[in-house]
C-alpha atoms as an extended CHARMM CRD file, in Angstrom:
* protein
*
       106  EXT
         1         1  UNK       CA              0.0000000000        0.0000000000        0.0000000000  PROA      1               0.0000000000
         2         2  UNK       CA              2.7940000000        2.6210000000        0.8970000000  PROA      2               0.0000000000
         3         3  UNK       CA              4.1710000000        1.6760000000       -2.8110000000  PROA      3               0.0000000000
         4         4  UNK       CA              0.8680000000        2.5490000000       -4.1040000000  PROA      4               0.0000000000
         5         5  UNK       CA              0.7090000000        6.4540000000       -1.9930000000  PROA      5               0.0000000000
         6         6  UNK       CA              4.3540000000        6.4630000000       -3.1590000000  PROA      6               0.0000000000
         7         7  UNK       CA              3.6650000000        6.1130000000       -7.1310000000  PROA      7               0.0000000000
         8         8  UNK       CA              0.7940000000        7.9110000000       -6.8220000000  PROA      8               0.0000000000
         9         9  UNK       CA              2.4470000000       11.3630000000       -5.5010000000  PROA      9               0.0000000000
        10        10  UNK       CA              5.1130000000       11.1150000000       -7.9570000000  PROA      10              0.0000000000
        11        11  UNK       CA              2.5910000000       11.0220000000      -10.8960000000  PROA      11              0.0000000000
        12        12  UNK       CA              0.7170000000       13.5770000000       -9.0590000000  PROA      12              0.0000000000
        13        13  UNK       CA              3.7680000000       15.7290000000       -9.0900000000  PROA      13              0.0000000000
        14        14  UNK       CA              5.1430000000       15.0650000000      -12.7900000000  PROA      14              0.0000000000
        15        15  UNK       CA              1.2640000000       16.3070000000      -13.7380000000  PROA      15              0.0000000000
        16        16  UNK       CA              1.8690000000       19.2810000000      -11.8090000000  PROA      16              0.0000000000
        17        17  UNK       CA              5.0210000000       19.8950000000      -13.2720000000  PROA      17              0.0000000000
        18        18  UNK       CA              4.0060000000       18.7900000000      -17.1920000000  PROA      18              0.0000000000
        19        19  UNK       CA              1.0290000000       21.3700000000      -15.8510000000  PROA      19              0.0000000000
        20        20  UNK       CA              2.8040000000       24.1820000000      -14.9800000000  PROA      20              0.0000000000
        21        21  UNK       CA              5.5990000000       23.7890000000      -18.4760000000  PROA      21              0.0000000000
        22        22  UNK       CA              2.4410000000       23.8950000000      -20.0400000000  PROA      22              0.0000000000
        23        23  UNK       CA              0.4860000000       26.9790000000      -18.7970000000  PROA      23              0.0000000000
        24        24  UNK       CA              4.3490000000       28.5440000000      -19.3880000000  PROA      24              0.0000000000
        25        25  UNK       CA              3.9960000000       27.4140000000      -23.0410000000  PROA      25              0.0000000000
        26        26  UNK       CA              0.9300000000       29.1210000000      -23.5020000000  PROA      26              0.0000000000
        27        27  UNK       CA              2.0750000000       32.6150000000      -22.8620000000  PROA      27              0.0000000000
        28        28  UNK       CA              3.8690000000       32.5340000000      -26.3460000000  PROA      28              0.0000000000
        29        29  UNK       CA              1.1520000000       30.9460000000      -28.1530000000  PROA      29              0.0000000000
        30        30  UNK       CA             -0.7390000000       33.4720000000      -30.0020000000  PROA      30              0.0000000000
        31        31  UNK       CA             -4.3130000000       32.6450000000      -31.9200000000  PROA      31              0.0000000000
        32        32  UNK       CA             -5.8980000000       35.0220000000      -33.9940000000  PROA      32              0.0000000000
        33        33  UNK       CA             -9.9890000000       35.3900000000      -33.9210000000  PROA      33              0.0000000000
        34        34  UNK       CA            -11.8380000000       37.0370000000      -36.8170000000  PROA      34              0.0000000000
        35        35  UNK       CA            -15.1050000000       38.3280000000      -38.1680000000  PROA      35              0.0000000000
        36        36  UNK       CA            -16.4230000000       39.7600000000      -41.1230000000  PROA      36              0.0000000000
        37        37  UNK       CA            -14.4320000000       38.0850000000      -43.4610000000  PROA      37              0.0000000000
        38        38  UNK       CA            -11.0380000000       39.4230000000      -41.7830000000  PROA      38              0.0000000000
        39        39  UNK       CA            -11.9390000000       42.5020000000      -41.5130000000  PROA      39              0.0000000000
        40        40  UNK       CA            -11.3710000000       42.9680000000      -37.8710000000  PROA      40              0.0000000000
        41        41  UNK       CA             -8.9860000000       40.2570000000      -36.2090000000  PROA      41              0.0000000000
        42        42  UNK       CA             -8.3330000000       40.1110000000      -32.8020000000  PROA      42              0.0000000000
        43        43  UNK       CA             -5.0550000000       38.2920000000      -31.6140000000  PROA      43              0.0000000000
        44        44  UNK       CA             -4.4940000000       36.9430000000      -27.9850000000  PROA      44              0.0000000000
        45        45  UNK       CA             -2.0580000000       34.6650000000      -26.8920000000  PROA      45              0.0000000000
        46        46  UNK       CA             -2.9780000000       30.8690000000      -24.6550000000  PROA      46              0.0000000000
        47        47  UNK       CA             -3.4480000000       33.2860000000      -21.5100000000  PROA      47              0.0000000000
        48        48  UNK       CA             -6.1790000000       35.3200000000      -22.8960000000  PROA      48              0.0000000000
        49        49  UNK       CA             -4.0140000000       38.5350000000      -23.0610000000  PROA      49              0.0000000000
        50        50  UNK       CA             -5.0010000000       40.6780000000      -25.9360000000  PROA      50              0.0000000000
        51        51  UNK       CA             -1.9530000000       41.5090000000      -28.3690000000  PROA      51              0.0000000000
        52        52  UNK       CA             -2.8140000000       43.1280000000      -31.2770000000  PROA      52              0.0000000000
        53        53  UNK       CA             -6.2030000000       44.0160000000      -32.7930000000  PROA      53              0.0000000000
        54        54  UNK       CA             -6.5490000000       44.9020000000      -36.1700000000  PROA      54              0.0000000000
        55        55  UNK       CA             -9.5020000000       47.0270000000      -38.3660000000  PROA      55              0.0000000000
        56        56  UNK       CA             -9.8210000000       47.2880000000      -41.9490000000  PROA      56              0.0000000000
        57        57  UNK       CA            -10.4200000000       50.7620000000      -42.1420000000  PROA      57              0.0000000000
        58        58  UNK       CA            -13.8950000000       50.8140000000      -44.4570000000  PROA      58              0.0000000000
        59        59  UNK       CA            -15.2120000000       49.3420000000      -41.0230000000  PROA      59              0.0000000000
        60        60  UNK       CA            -14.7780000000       52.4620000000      -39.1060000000  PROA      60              0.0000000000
        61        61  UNK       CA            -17.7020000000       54.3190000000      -40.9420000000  PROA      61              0.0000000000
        62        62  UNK       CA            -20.5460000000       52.0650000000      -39.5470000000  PROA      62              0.0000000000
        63        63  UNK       CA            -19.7770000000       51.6550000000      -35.4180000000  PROA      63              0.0000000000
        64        64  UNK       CA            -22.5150000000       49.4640000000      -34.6900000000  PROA      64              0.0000000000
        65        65  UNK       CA            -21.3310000000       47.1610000000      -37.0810000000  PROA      65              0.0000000000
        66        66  UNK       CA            -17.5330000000       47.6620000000      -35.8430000000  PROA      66              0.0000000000
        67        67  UNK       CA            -18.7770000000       47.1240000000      -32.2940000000  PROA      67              0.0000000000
        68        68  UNK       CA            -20.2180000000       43.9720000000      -33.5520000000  PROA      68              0.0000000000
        69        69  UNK       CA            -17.1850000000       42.3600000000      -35.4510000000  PROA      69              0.0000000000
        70        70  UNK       CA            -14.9270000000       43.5910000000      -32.8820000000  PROA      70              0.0000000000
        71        71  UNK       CA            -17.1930000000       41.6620000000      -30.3940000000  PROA      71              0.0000000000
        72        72  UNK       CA            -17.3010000000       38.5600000000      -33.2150000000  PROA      72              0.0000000000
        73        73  UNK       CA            -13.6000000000       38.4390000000      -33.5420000000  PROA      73              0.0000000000
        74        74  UNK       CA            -13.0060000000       38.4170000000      -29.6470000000  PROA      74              0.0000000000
        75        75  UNK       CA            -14.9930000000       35.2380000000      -29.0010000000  PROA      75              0.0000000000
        76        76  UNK       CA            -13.5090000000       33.6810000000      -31.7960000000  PROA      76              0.0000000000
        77        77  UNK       CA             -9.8530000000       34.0950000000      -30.5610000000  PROA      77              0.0000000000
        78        78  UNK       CA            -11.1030000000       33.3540000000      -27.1140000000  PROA      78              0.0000000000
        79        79  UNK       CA            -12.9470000000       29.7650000000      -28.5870000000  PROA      79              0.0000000000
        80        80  UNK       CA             -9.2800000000       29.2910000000      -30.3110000000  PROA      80              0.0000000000
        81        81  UNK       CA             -7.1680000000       30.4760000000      -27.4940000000  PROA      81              0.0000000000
        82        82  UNK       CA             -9.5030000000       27.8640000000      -25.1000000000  PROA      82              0.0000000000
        83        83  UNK       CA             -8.9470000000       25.1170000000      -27.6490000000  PROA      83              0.0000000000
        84        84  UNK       CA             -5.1030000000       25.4870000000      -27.7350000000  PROA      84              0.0000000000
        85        85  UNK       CA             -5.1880000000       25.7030000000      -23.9390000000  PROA      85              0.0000000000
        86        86  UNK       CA             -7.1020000000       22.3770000000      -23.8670000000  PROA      86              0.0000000000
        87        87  UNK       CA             -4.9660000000       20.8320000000      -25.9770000000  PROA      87              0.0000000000
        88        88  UNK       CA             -2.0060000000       21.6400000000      -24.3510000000  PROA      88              0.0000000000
        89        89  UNK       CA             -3.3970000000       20.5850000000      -20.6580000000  PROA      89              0.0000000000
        90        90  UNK       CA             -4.2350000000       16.7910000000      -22.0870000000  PROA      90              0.0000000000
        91        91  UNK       CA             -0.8710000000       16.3430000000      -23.4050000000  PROA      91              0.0000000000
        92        92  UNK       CA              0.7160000000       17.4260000000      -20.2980000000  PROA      92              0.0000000000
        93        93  UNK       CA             -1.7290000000       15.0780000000      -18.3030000000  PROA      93              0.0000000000
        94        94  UNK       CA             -1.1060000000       12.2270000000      -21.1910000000  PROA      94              0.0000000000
        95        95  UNK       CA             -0.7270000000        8.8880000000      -19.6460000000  PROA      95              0.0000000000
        96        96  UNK       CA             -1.8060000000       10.0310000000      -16.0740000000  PROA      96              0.0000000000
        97        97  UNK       CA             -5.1560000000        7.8410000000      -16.1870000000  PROA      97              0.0000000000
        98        98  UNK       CA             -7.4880000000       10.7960000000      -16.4220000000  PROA      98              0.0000000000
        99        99  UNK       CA            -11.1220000000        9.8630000000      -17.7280000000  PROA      99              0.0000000000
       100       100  UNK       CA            -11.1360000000       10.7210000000      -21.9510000000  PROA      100             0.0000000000
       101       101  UNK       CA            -12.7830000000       14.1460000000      -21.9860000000  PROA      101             0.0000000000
       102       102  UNK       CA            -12.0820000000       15.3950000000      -18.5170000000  PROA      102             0.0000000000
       103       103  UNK       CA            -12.1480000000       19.2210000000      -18.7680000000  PROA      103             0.0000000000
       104       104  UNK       CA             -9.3290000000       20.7660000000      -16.3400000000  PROA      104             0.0000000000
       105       105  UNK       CA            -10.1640000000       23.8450000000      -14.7040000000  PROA      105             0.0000000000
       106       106  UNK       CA             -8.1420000000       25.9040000000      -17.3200000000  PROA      106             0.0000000000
């Protein structure tokens, strides 16, 4: 049994670590949410920070409908900056024994 507690905190702390390497990781990955065809993107990187946001200028006649693509584009890169983030949390808890599907608090 006291092999058993041992293995188990060991995997419990390579997760944490392969956790932590990848919330690191995710600071430099950048995704890029659009709307309107491209003409406003939005870019954030894994940790939701916003770092560039770009208008095509024929926009910027009509603000209700820049308000709207703006708002478009931003749930777009947050769906793809959520997906990356996903996908880097189940390969750092790969071949832990997690149920398929588990969604980590991330």
């Amino acid at each position: 049994m006291r092999g058993n507690i041992a293995q188990l905190m060991q995997q419990a702390q390579a997760m944490q670590e392969n956790m932590q390497r990848a919330q690191n990781e995710l600071g430099n990955v950048e995704v890029t949410g659009q709307a309107g065809g491209g003409m406003v993107e939005v870019t954030l990187t894994g940790r939701m920070e916003c770092r560039k946001v770009r208008i095509d200028p024929t926009t910027v006649s009509d603000i209700e409908m820049l308000e709207d693509l703006l708002a478009a584009a931003m749930n777009d890169a947050v769906n793809k900056a959520n997906a990356a983030a996903q996908e880097r949390m189940s390969a750092a808890t790969q071949g832990m024994g997690l149920p398929a599907g588990m969604k980590l608090p991330f």
